[in-house]
Structures are given as C-alpha cells and as structure tokens.
BATIKE-771148 format. One record per residue (C-alpha): x, y, z. Coordinates in pm, whole numbers, padded with zeros to 5 digits, always signed. Layout:
<recs>
XYZ ...
</recs>
This chain:
<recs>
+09049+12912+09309 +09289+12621+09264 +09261+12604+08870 +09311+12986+08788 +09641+12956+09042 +09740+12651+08873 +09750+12806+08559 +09856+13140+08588 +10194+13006+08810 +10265+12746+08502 +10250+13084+08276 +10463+13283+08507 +10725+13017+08531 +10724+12955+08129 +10671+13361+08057 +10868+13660+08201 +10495+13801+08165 +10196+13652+08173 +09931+13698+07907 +09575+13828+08032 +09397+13532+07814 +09562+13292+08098 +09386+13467+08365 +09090+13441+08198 +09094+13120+08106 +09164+13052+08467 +08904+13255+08585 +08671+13010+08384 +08784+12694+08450 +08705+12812+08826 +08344+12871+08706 +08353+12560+08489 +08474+12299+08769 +08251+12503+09066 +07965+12453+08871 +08045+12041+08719 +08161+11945+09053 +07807+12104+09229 +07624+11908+08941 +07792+11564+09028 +07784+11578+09372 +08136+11626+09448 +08075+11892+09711 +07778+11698+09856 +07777+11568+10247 +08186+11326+10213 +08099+11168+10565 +08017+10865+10440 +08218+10836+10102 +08544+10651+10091 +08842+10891+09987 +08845+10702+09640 +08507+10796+09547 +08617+11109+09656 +08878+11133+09430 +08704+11020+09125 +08472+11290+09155 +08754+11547+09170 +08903+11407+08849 +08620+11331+08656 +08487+11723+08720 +08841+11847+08656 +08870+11639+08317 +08540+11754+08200 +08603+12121+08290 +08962+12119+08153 +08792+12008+07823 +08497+12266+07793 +08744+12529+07845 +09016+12420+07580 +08712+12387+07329 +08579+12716+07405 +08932+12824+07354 +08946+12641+07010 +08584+12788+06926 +08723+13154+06989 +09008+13067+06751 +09270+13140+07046 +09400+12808+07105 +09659+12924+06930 +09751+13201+07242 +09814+12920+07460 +10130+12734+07507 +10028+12355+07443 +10330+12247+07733 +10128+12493+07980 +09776+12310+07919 +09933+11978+07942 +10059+12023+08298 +09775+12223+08394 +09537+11868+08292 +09789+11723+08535 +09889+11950+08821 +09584+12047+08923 +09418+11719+09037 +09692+11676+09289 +09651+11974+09408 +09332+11990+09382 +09336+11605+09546 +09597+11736+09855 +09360+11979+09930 +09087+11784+10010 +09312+11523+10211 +09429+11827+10391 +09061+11942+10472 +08934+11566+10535 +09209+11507+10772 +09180+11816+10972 +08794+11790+11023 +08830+11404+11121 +09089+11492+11334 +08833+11737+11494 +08533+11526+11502 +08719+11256+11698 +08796+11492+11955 +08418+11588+11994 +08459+11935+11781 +08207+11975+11506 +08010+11665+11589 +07672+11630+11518 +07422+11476+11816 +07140+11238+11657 +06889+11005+11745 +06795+10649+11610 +06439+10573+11562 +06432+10184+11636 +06637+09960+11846 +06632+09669+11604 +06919+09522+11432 +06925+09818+11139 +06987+10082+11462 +07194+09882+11584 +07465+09845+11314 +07392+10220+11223 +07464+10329+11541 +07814+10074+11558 +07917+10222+11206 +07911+10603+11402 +08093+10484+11712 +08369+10240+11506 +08419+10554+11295 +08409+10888+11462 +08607+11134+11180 +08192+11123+11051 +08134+11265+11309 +07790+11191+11456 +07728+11134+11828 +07473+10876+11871 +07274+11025+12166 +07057+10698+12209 +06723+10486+12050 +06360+10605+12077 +06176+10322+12020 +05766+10189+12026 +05841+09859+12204 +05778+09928+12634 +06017+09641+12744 +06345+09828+12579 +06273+10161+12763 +06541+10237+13010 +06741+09944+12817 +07041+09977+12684 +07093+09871+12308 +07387+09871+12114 +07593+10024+12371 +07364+10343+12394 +07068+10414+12620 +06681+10390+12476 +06458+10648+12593 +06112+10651+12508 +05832+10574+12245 +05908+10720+11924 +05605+11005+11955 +05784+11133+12206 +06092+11196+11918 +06081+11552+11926 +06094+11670+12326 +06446+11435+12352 +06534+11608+12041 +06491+11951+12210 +06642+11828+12560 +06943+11685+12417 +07040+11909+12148 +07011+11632+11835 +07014+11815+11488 +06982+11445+11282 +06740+11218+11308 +06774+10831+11138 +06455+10616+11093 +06555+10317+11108 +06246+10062+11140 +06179+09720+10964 +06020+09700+10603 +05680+09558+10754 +05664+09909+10935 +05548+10107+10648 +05268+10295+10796 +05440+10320+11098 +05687+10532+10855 +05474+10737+10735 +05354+10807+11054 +05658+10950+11224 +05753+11153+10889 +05426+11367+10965 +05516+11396+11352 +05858+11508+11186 +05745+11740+10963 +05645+11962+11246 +06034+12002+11318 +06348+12150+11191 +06541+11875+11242 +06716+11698+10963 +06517+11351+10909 +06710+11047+10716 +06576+10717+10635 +06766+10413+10636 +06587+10117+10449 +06584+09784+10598 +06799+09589+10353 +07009+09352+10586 +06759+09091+10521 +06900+09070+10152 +07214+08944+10018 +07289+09307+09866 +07576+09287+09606 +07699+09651+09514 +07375+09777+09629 +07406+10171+09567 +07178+10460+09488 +07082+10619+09182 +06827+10920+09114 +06650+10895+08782 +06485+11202+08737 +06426+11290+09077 +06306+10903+09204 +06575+10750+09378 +06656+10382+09318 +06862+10108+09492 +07089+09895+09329 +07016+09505+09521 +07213+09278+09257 +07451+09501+09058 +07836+09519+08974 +08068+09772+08840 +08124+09609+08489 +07766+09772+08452 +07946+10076+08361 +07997+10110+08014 +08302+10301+08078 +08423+10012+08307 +08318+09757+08035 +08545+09930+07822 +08863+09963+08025 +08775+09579+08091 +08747+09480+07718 +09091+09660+07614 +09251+09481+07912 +09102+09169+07801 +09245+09258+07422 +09566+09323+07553 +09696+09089+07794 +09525+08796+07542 +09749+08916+07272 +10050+08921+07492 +09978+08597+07610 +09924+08433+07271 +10252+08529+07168 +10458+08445+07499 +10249+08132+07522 +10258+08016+07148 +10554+07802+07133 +10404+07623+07471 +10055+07577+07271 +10231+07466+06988 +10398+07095+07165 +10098+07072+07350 +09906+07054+07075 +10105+06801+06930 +10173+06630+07254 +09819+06611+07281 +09773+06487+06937 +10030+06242+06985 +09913+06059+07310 +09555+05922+07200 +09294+05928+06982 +09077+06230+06873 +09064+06582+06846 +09304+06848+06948 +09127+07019+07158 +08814+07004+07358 +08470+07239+07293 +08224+07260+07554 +07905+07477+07571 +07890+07672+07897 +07725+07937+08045 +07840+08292+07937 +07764+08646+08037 +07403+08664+08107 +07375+08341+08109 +07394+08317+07715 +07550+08043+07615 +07903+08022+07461 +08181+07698+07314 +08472+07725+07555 +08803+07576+07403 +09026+07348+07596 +09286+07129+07522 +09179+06765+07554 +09301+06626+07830 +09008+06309+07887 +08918+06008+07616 +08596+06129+07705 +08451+06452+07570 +08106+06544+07794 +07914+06834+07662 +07522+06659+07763 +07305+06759+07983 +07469+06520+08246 +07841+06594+08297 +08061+06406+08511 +08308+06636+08706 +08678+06476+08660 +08813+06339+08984 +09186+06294+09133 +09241+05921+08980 +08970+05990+08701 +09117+05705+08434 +08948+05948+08189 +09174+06137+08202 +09486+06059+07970 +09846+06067+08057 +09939+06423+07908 +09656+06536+08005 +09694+06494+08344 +10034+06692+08326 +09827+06956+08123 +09540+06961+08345 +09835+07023+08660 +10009+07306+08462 +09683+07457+08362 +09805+07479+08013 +09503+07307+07896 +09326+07634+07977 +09507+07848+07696 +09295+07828+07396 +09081+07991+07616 +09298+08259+07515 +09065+08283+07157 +08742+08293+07396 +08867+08620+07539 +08961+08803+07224 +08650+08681+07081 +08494+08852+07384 +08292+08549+07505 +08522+08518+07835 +08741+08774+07998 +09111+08733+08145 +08981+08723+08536 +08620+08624+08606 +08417+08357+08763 +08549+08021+08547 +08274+07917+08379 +08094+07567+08451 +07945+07310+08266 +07577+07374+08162 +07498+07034+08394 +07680+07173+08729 +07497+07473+08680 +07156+07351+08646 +07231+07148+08934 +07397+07413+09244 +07193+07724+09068 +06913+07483+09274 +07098+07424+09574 +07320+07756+09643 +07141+08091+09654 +07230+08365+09414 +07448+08092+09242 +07338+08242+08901 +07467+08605+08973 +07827+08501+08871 +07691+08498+08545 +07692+08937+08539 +08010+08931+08457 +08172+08738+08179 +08363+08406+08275 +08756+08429+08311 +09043+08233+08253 +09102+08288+08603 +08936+08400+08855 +08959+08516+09243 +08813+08168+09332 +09139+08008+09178 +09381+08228+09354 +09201+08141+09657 +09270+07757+09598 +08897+07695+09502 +08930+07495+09237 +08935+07076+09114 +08700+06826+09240 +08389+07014+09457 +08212+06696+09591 +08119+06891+09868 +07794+07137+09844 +08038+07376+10109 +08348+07348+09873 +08111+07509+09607 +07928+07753+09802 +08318+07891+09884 +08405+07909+09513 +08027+08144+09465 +08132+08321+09750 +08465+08413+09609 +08347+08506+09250 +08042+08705+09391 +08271+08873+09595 +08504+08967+09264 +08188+09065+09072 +08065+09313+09330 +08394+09460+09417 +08531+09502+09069 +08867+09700+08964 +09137+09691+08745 +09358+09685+09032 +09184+09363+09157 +09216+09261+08811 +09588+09289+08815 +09607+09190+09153 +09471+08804+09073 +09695+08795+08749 +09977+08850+08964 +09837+08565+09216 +09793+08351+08939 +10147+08338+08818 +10242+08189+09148 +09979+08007+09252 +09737+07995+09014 +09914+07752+08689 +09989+07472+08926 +09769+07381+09252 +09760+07038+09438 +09372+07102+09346 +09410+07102+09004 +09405+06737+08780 
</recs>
C-alpha cells in the first residue's frame, strides 16, 4: 500500500532505524484511505470521469485519511513519537504518488482498449438521437473502452439500416439472442422520455439476463447546465440547472478570493479613485457617484455603486441603455466609462459580498424584466453573484446590445461561466481583463 511505503521510506531516510509506531501508523492509513476512497467512489467504474475528477477524489480521501490517523495518534497520546517534518511530507508525497499511479494505470489500460484489448462489446437499445450521440461518444473515445456492436430498435423501417455509423439489427424483444450471438456484456437503454412503459417493459425482458443493463435518460431536449447525479439516500437525482458555486466549500474559496483581490485592488486603485472622484465632482452637477438597484444573487435585489458618468441618473422601472453618442453622458465620464474606472466602487459591492470579482455583470432591473421575456434561461445568470467582470466582457460582449442576438451572446457567455466554474477560470478572466477587459472599442 502506497501510504504505509510512503511513510515508512520518509522514516528510514530521517532515522538510521525506523520506529514500529511508523509501520503501524502506515498500516492504518492503508485501512483508513481503502476504506474513505471505497465510500466516495474513488475506486468506482473511471471510464467516464475526466482525470480531474479523478484526482480530487484521490486527494480529498487522502486528506481525510491523513487526518483520522494523526487524531487517533493525538487521542493515544503518541503524537509525540512522530517526527512533525515526517507527517508533513507524508500529507504531501503521497498524493503524487498516489496521483502517478493512477496516470500510470489509466494510461496503460487506454492504451489497451484502443488497441481492442479489454474492450467491452454492448448494444444500444434505440436508434434515436440519444443512441446516436452515445454511441459517437464510444467511437470518438476508445481508451473507455466499449465496442458499440450496433442498435436494436422497435421501429421496422431502420432494420438492416445503418445508424450512426453502426448496423441496426432487430426489434428490441429480440435484445437478448444478439446479446448471446455477439458476445455483448453491456446493454444501454436509450429510448425517448414518452417511452416510459416501453422502459419498463424491456427492464423485465432484461431481468431474465446476466447482462449488465444501463439507462441513459433522454435529457438532450433540455438546456442542461452542470446537470450531474446525486444519490440521496439511495434515490438518485439529476442536477438540470445547477453550478459549482453550489458547493459550500466552493462558495468559500470564492468569497476569500473575492475578499482578497478587492482589498488589493482598493489599495492599488485608491489614488486612481481618489481624482476620479474629484474629476467627477468637478465636471457637472450632482453626486459623486451613481447607485442603482439591480438584480443580485438569486435574484435579490442589491444598490450597485458606480461613478457617475451621465447628467442623468435612471434607477425606474424604464431604463434607457447609454448609446455611443449618448449626450447623457458627460465629458469625464465618457473617458471613465472607456477606462472602465467608473466600475471601481464596485469594489465596496464585493467586499460587502453583494457582487463577486468575476461573474455575470449585473443589469438594470428594466433590461432584465424585459430579455428574461425574450431569451430563455436568461434568469439563470442570476445563481451566481454578479461580477465586476465577467467572461462575457473578456469576450468583447459588452456596451450598447440593440440587438436581441448581441444579448443572447452575452447569456450565452455568462451561463457558460456559471456552469463551468473554477478558480482557475476565475484567474484566467482577471488576467483577460487586464488586457482587454479596462478599455474596449465597446465600452462608452
């Protein structure tokens, strides 16, 4: 076992002779991880999880075994035994290795499966449009390893057809004699959501069968964002509208990155804040800066500060969007406005925790009311809190949207950074926006 070699070479190399408590302690982070990593599924079927998610079930059973065996250490009042450098670079070695070893193992059997060792024959029940991109997932990617053998499906006139590149045989009651004659261990149901009995139907011819039987549910007609899985006690349930910042783990790596970086900012940005302000105050009548009420996380409603860069200040239920030769808009504030600096007392939003560094900017309650009507799933930007930036304004999605398609490309974008959330992607668009994100031929 990785963890007990792990530990006991760290001990040799720090001790002419090792101590028996290290091989024990060894011995039970072995038992610990085996038994964490069987409860989280980190041994369970890899074909069709991404190396990352991979990894983060390695870690996250490593970190959580590492820590039951230091506090049963503690409990026993032995802590003390143990050299504090040795458990410090056993928390760290043995994820590599532990990591290598299943790149090692991943990359051999792929290497295997795409030369037709190890693969796995299987049939597709329906040769509809699910099948179809099941079966095209299999063939673009053969390290799964599964052979797609061919379709069984009700319909007479796609018999002796060909369909997605592989042959379709027969009705599906006729399932389990192709299974026999072609050697198929897996079979994939893959039928349209008005087929329910249909269903229900071929699981009983099934259950007369030792083949494996998997169901794949017929979601394509939905605009899925992070759909995914879950089993609450036993009843498994799929996630249609959902994003990462769900996690309250991931909600709290966002919120001190948020804290952070909006400190930093304040300070390398406070002598810039400071002349606009005054530039600001200067150049026309009224107040400092601008408050709006938008549309927070949730939809909840929230005052987002601006600089004022209009004579104008529109916070009613009809908002007119500023345009390139808006005479609203004053002098310094169109300079402002083109620098983006009159975005920076957005700065307070974030570490008041109403807006975020990077998230879908948020709009007026008007422009809301009206595309949430006209654009579908328009509203779900509103999962995530609003940013000062955003993967929509990297993009160049930003300024005047007269047109309905300019808009829809901006949703698109932020739905696309709300489903496929990191801290990576985070950094990523902060980087972006340095360059390309302050100043924008878009942006007046």
């Amino acid at each position: 076992m990785i963890p007990s070699a792990v530990i006991i070479q760290l001990a040799l190399i720090n001790y002419p002779k090792i101590h028996d408590r290290y091989i024990i302690m060894g011995l039970l982070a072995g038992l610990a991880i085996t038994s964490i990593a069987q409860m989280n599924g980190t041994y369970s079927e890899w074909r069709g999880r991404s190396l990352f998610a991979s990894f983060r079930k390695v870690l996250s059973s490593w970190i959580l075994s590492w820590l039951l065996v230091v506090s049963l250490a503690f409990v026993m009042k032995m802590s003390e035994s143990f050299s504090r450098e040795v458990w410090l670079l056993w928390l760290g070695i043995t994820p590599v290795i532990l990591m290598l070893y299943r790149i090692v193992i991943r990359t051999t059997l792929s290497l295997l499966r795409k030369q037709g060792i190890g693969r796995r024959n299987i049939l597709i029940l329906g040769a509809g449009h699910i099948g179809a991109q099941l079966a095209l997932n299999f063939d673009q990617h053969a390290w799964m390893g599964f052979n797609v053998v061919g379709f069984m499906d009700d319909n007479p006139s796609k018999h002796s057809t060909s369909h997605a590149n592989h042959p379709v045989f027969a009705n599906i009651n006729e399932t389990l004699e192709y299974a026999a004659k072609m050697d198929v261990s897996e079979v994939f149901i893959c039928l349209p959501k008005n087929a329910e009995q249909r269903v229900k139907d071929i699981f009983n011819i099934l259950s007369d069968s030792s083949l494996i039987v998997k169901y794949v549910p017929d979601l394509f007609s939905f605009n899925l964002m992070h759909s995914h899985i879950e089993i609450y006690q036993g009843i498994p349930v799929i996630g249609v509208y959902d994003t990462p910042l769900s996690s309250r783990s991931n909600q709290l790596i966002k919120r001190t990155e948020d804290i952070t970086l909006a400190t930093l900012a304040l300070v390398v940005f406070s002598p810039v804040m400071i002349i606009t302000a005054i530039a600001v105050k200067l150049s026309s009548p009224g107040p400092v800066l601008f408050k709006q009420v938008r549309h927070g996380l949730s939809g909840r409603e929230i005052t987002v500060y601006k600089f004022r860069s209009m004579t104008t200040q529109d916070n009613d239920d009809i908002v007119q969007q500023a345009t390139k030769s808006d005479p609203r808009i004053t002098k310094i504030g169109r300079l402002i406005r083109k620098t983006s600096f009159d975005e920076l007392p957005q700065l307070f939003n974030v570490l008041k925790g109403d807006m975020s560094m990077v998230g879908p900017r948020p709009h007026a309650r008007a422009h809301n009311e009206e595309y949430r009507k006209q654009i579908p799933s328009y509203m779900l930007r509103h999962i995530a809190k609003p940013g000062i930036t955003g993967y929509a304004q990297v993009l160049g999605y930003r300024g005047e949207t007269d047109k309905l398609e300019k808009m829809q490309k901006r949703v698109d974008a932020d739905l696309f950074y709300v489903s496929n959330w990191t801290i990576w992607f985070d950094i990523k668009i902060l980087v972006q926006t340095l360059f390309v994100g302050f100043i924008h031929k878009n942006a007046y």
